[in-house]
mmCIF file as gemmi writes it, N, C-alpha and C atoms, coordinates in Angstrom:
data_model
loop_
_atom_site.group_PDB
_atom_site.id
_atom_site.type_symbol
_atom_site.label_atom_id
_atom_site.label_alt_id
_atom_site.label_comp_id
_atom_site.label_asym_id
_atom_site.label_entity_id
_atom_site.label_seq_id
_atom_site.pdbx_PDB_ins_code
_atom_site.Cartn_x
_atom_site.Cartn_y
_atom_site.Cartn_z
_atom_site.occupancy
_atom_site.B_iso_or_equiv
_atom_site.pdbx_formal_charge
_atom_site.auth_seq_id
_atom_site.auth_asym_id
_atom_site.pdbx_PDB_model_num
ATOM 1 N N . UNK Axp A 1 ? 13.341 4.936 19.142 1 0 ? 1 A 1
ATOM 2 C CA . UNK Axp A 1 ? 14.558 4.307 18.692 1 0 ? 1 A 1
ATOM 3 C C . UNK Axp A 1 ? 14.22 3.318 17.585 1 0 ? 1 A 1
ATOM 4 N N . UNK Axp A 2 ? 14.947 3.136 16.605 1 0 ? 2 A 1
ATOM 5 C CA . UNK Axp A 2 ? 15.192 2.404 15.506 1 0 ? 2 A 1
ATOM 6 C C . UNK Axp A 2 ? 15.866 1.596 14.799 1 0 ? 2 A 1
ATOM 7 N N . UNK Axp A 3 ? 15.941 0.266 14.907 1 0 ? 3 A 1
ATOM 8 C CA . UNK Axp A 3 ? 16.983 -0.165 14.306 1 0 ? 3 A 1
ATOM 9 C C . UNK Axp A 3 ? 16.764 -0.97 12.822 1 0 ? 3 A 1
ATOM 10 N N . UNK Axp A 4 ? 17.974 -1.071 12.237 1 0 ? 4 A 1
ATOM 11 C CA . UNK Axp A 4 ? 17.902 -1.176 11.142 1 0 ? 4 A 1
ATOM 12 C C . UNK Axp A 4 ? 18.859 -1.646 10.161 1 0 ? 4 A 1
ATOM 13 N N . UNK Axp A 5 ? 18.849 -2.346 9.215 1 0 ? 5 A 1
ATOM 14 C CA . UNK Axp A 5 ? 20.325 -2.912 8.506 1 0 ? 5 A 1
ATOM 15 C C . UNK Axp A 5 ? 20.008 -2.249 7.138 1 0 ? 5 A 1
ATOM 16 N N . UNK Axp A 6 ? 20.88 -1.658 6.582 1 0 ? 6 A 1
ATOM 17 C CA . UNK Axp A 6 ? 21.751 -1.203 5.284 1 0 ? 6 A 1
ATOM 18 C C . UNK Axp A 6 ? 22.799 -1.613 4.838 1 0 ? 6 A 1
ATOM 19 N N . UNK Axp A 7 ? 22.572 -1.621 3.216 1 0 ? 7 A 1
ATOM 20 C CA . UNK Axp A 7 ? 23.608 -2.189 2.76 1 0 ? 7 A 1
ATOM 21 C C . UNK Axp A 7 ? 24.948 -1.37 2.48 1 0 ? 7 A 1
ATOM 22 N N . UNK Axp A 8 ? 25.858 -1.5 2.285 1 0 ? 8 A 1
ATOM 23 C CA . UNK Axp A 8 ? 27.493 -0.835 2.381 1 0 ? 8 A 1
ATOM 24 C C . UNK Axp A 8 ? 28.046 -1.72 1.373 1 0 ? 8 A 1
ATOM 25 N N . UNK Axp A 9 ? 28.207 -1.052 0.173 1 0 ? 9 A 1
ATOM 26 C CA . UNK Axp A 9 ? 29.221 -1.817 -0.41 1 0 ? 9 A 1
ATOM 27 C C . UNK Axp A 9 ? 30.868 -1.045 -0.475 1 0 ? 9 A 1
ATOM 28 N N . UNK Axp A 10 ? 31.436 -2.06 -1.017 1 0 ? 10 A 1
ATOM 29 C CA . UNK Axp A 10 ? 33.071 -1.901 -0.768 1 0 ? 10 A 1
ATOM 30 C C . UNK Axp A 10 ? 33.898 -1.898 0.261 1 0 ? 10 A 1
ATOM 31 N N . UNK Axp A 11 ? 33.155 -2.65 1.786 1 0 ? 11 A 1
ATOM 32 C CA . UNK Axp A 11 ? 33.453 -3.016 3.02 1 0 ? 11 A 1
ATOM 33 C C . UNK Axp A 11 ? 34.209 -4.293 2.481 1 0 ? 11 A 1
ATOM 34 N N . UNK Axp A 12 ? 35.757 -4.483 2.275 1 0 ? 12 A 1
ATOM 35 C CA . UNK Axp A 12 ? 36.461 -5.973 2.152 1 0 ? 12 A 1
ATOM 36 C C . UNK Axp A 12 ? 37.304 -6.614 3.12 1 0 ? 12 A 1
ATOM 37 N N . UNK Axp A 13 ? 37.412 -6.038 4.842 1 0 ? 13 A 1
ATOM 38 C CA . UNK Axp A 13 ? 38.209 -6.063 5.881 1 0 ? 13 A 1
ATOM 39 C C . UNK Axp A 13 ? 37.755 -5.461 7.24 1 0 ? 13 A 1
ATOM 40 N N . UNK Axp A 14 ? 38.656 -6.253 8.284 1 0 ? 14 A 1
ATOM 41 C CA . UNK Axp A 14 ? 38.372 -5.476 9.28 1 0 ? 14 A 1
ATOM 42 C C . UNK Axp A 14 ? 38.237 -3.766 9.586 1 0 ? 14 A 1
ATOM 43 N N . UNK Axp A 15 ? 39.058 -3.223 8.745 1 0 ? 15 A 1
ATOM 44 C CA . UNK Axp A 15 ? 39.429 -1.977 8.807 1 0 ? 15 A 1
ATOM 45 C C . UNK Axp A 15 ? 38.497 -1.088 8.032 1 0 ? 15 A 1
ATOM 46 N N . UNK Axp A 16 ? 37.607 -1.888 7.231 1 0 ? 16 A 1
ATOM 47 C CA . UNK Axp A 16 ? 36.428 -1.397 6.343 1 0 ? 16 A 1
ATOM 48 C C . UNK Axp A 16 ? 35.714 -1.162 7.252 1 0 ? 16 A 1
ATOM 49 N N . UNK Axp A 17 ? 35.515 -1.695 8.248 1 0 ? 17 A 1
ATOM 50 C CA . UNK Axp A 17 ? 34.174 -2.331 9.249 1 0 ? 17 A 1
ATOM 51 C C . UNK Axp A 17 ? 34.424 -1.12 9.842 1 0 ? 17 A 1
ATOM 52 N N . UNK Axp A 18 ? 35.317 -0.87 10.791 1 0 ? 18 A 1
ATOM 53 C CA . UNK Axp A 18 ? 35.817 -0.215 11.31 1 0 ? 18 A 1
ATOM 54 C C . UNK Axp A 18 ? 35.738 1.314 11.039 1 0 ? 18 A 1
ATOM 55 N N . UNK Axp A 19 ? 35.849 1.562 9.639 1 0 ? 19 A 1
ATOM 56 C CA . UNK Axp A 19 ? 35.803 3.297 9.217 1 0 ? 19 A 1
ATOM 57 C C . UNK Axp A 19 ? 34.188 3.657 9.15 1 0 ? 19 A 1
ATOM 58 N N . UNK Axp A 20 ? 33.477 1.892 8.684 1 0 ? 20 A 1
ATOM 59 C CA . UNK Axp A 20 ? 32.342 2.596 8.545 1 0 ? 20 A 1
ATOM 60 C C . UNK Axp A 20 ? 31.681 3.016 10.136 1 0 ? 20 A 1
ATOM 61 N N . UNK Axp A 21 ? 31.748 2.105 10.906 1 0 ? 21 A 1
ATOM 62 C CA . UNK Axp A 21 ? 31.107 2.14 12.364 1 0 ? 21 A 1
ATOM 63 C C . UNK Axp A 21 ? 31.998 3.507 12.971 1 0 ? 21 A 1
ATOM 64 N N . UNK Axp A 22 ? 33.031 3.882 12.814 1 0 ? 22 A 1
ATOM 65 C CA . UNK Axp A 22 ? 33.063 4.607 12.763 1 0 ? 22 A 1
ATOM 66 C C . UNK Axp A 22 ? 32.576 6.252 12.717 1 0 ? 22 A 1
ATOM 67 N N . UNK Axp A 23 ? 32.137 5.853 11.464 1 0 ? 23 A 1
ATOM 68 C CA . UNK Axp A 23 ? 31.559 7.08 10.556 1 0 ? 23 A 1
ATOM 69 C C . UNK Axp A 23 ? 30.247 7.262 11.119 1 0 ? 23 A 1
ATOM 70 N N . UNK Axp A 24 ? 29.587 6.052 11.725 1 0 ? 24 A 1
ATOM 71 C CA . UNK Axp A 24 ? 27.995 6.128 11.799 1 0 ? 24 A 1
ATOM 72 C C . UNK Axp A 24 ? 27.71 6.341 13.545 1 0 ? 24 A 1
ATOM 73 N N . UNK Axp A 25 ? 28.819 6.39 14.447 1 0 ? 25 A 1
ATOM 74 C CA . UNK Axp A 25 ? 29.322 6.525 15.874 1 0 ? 25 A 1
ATOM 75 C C . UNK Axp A 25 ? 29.238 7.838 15.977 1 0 ? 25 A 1
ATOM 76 N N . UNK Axp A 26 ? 30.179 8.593 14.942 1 0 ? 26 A 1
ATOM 77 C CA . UNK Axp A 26 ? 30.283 9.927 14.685 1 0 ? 26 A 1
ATOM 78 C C . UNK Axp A 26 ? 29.206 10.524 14.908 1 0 ? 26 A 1
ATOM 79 N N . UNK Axp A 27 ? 28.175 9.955 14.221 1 0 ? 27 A 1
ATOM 80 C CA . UNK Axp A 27 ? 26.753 11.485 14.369 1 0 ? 27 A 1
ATOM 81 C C . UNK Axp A 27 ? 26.026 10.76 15.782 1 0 ? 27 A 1
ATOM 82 N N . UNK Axp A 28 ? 25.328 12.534 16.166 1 0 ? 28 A 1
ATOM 83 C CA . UNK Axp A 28 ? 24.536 12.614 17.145 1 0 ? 28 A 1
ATOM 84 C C . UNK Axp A 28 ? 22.947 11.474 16.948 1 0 ? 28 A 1
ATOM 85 N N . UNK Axp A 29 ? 22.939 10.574 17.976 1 0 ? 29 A 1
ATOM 86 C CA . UNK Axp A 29 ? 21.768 10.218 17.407 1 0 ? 29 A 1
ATOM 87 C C . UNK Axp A 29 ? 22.24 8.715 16.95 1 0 ? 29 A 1
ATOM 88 N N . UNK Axp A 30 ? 23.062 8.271 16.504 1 0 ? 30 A 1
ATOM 89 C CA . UNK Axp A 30 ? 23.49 7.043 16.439 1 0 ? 30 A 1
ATOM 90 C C . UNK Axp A 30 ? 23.884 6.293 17.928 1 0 ? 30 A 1
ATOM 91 N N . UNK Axp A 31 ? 23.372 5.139 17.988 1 0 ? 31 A 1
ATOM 92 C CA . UNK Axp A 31 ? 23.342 4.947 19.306 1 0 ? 31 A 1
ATOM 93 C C . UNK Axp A 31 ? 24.267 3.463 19.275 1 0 ? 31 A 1
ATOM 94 N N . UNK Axp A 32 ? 24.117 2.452 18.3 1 0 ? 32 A 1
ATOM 95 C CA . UNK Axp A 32 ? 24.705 1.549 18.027 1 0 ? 32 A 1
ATOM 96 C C . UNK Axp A 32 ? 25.368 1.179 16.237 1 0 ? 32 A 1
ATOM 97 N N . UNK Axp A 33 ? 26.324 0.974 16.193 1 0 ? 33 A 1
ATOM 98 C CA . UNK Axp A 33 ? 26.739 0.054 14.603 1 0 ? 33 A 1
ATOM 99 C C . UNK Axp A 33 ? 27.083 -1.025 14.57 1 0 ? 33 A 1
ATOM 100 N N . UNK Axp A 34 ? 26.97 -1.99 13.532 1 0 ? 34 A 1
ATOM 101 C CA . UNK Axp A 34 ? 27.756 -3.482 13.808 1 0 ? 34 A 1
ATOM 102 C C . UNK Axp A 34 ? 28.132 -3.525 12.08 1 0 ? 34 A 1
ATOM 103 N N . UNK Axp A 35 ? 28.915 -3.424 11.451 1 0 ? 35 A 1
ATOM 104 C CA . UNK Axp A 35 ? 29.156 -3.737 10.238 1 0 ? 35 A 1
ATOM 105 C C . UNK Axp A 35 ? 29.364 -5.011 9.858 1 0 ? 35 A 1
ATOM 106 N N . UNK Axp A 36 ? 29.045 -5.455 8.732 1 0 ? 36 A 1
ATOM 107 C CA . UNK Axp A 36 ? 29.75 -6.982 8.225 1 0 ? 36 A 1
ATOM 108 C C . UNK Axp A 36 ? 29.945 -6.473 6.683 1 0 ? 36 A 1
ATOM 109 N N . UNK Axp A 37 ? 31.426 -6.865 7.033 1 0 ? 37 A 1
ATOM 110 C CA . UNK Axp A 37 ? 31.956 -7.011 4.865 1 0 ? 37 A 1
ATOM 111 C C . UNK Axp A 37 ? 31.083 -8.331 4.734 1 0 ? 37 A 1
ATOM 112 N N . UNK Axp A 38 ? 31.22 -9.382 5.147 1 0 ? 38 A 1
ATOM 113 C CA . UNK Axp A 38 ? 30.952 -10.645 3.955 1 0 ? 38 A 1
ATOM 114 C C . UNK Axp A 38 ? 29.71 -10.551 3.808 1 0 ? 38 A 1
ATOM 115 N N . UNK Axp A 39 ? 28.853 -9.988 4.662 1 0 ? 39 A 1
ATOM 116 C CA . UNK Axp A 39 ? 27.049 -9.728 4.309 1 0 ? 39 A 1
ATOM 117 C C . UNK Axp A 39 ? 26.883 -8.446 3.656 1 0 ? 39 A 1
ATOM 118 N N . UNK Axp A 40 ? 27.862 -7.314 3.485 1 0 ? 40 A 1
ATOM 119 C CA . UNK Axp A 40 ? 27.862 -6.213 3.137 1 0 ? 40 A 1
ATOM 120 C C . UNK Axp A 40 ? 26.76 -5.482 3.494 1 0 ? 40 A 1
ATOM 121 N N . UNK Axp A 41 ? 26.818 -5.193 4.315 1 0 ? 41 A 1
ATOM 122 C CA . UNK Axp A 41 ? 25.255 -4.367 5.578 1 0 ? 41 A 1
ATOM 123 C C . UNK Axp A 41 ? 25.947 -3.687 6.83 1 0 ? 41 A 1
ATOM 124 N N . UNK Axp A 42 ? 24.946 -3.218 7.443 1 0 ? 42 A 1
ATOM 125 C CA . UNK Axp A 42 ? 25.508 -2.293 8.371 1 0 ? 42 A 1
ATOM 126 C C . UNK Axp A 42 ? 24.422 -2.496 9.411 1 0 ? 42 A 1
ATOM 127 N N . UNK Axp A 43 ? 24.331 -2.852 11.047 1 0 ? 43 A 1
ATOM 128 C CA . UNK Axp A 43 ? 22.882 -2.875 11.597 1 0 ? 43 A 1
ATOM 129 C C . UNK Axp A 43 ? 23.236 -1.882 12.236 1 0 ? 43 A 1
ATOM 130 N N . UNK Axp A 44 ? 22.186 -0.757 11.998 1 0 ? 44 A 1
ATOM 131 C CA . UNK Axp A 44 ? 22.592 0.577 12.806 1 0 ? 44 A 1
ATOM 132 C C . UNK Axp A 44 ? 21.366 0.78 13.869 1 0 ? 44 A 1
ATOM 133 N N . UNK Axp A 45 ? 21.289 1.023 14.982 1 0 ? 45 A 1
ATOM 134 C CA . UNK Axp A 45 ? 20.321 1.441 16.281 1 0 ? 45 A 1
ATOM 135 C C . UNK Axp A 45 ? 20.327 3.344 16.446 1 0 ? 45 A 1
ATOM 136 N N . UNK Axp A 46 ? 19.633 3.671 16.137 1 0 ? 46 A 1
ATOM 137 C CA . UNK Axp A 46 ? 19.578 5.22 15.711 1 0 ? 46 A 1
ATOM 138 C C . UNK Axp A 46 ? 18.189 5.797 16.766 1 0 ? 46 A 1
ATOM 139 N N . UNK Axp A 47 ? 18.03 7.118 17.041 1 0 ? 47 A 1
ATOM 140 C CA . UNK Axp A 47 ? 17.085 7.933 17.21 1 0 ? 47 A 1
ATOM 141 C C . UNK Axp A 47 ? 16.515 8.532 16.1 1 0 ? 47 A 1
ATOM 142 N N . UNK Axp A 48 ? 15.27 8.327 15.671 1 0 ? 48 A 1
ATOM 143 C CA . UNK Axp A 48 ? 15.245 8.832 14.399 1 0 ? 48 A 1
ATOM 144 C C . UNK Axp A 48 ? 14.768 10.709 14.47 1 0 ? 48 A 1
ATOM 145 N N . UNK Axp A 49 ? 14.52 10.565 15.561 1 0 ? 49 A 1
ATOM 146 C CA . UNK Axp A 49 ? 14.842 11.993 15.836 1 0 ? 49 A 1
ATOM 147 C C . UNK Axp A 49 ? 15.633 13.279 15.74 1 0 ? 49 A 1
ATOM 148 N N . UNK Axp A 50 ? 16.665 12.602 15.895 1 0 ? 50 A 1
ATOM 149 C CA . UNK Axp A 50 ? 17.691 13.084 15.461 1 0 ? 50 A 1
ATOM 150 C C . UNK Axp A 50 ? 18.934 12.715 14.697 1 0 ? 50 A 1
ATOM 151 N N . UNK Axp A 51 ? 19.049 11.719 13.99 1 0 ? 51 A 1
ATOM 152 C CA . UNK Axp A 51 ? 19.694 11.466 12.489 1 0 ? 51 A 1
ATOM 153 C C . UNK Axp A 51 ? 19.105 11.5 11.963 1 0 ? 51 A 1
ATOM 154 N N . UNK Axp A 52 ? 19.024 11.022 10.506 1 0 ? 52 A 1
ATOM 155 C CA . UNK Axp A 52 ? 18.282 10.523 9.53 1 0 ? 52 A 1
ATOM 156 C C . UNK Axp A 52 ? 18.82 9.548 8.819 1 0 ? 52 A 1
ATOM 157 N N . UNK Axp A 53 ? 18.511 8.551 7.717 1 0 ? 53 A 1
ATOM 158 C CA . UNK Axp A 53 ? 19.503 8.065 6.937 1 0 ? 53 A 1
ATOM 159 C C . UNK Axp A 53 ? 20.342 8.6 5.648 1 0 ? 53 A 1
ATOM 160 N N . UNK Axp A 54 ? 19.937 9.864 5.708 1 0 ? 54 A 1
ATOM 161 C CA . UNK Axp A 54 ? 20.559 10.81 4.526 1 0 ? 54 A 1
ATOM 162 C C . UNK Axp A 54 ? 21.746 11.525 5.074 1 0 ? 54 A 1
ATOM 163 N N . UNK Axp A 55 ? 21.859 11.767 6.344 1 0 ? 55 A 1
ATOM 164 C CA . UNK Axp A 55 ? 22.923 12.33 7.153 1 0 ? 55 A 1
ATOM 165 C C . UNK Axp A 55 ? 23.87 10.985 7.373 1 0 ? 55 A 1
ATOM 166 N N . UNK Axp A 56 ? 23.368 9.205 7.448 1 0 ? 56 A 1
ATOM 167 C CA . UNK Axp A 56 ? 24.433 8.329 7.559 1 0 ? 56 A 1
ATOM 168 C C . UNK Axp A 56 ? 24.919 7.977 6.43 1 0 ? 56 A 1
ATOM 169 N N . UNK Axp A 57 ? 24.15 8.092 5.424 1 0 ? 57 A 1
ATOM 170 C CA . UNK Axp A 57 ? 24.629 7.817 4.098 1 0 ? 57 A 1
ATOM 171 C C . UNK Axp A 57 ? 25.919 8.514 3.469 1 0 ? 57 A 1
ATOM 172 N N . UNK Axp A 58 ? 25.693 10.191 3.709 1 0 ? 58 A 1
ATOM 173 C CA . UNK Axp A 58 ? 27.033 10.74 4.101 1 0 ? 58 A 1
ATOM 174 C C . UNK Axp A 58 ? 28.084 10.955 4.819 1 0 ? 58 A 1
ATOM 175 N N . UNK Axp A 59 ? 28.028 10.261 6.02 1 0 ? 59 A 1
ATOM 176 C CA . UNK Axp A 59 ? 28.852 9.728 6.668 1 0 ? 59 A 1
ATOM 177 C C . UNK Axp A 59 ? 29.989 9.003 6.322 1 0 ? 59 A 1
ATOM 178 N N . UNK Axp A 60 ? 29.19 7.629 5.506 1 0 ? 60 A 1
ATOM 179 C CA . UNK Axp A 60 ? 29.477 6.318 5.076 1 0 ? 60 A 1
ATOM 180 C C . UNK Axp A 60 ? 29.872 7.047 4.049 1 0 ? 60 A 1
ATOM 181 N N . UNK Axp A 61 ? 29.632 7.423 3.064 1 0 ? 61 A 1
ATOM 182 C CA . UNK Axp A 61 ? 30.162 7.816 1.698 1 0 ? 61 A 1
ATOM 183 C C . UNK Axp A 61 ? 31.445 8.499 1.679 1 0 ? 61 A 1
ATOM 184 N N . UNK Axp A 62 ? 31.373 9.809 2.67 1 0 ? 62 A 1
ATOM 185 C CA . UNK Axp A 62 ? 32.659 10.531 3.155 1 0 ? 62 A 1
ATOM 186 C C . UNK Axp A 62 ? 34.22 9.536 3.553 1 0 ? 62 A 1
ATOM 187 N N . UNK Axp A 63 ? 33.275 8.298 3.934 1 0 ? 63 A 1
ATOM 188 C CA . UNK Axp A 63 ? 34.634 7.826 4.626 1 0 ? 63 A 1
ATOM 189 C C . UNK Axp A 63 ? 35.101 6.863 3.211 1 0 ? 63 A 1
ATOM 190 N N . UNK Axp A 64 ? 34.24 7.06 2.438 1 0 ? 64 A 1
ATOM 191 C CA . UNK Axp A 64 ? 34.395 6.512 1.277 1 0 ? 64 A 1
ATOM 192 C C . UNK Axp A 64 ? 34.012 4.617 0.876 1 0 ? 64 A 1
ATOM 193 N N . UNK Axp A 65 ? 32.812 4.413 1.165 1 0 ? 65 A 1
ATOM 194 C CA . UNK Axp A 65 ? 31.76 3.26 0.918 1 0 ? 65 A 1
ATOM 195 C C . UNK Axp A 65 ? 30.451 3.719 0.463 1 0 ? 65 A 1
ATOM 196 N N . UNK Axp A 66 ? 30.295 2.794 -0.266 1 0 ? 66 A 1
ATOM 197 C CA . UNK Axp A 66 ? 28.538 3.101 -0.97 1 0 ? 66 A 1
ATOM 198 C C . UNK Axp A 66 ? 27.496 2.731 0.195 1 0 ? 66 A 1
ATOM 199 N N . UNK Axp A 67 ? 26.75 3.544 0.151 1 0 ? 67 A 1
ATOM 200 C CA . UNK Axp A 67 ? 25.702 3.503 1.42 1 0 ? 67 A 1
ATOM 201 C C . UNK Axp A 67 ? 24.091 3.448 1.127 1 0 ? 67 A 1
ATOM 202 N N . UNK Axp A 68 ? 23.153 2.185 0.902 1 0 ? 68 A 1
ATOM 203 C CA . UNK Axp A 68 ? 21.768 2.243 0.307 1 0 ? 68 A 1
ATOM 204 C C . UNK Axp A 68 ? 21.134 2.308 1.371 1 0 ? 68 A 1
ATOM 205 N N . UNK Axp A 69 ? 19.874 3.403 1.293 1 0 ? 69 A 1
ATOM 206 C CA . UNK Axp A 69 ? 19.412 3.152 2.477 1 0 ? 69 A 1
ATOM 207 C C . UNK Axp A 69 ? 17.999 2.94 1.696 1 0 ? 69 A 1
ATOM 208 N N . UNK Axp A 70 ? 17.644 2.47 0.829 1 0 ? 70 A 1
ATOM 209 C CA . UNK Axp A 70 ? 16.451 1.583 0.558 1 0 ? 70 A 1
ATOM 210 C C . UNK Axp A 70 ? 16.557 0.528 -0.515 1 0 ? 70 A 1
């Protein structure tokens, strides 16, 4: 298990927070999310076994936020 913070930009609300944790809940293998707009990051708890950060990045992007994962 892995955890880890990424940055997310264009998170400006609760409801930002929300689509992204969301989005990152969605895949297999995500085990925890905590988003923050005003820090613009994401702390995600993952299996790296089975996600990757190229599969959350599209997640996050799909739901429509920029997603760095280095």
């Amino acid at each position: 298990m892995v955890s880890k913070t990424f940055e997310v930009s264009g998170m400006a609300c609760g409801h930002c927070k929300a689509r992204v944790e969301k989005a990152l809940l969605s895949l297999e293998g995500v085990i925890a999310a905590e988003a923050n707009p005003a820090e613009r990051n994401v702390k995600v708890q993952y299996d790296e076994n089975k996600v990757s950060p190229l599969a959350m990045k599209t997640a996050v992007e799909n739901a429509g936020y920029r997603f760095h994962d280095e």
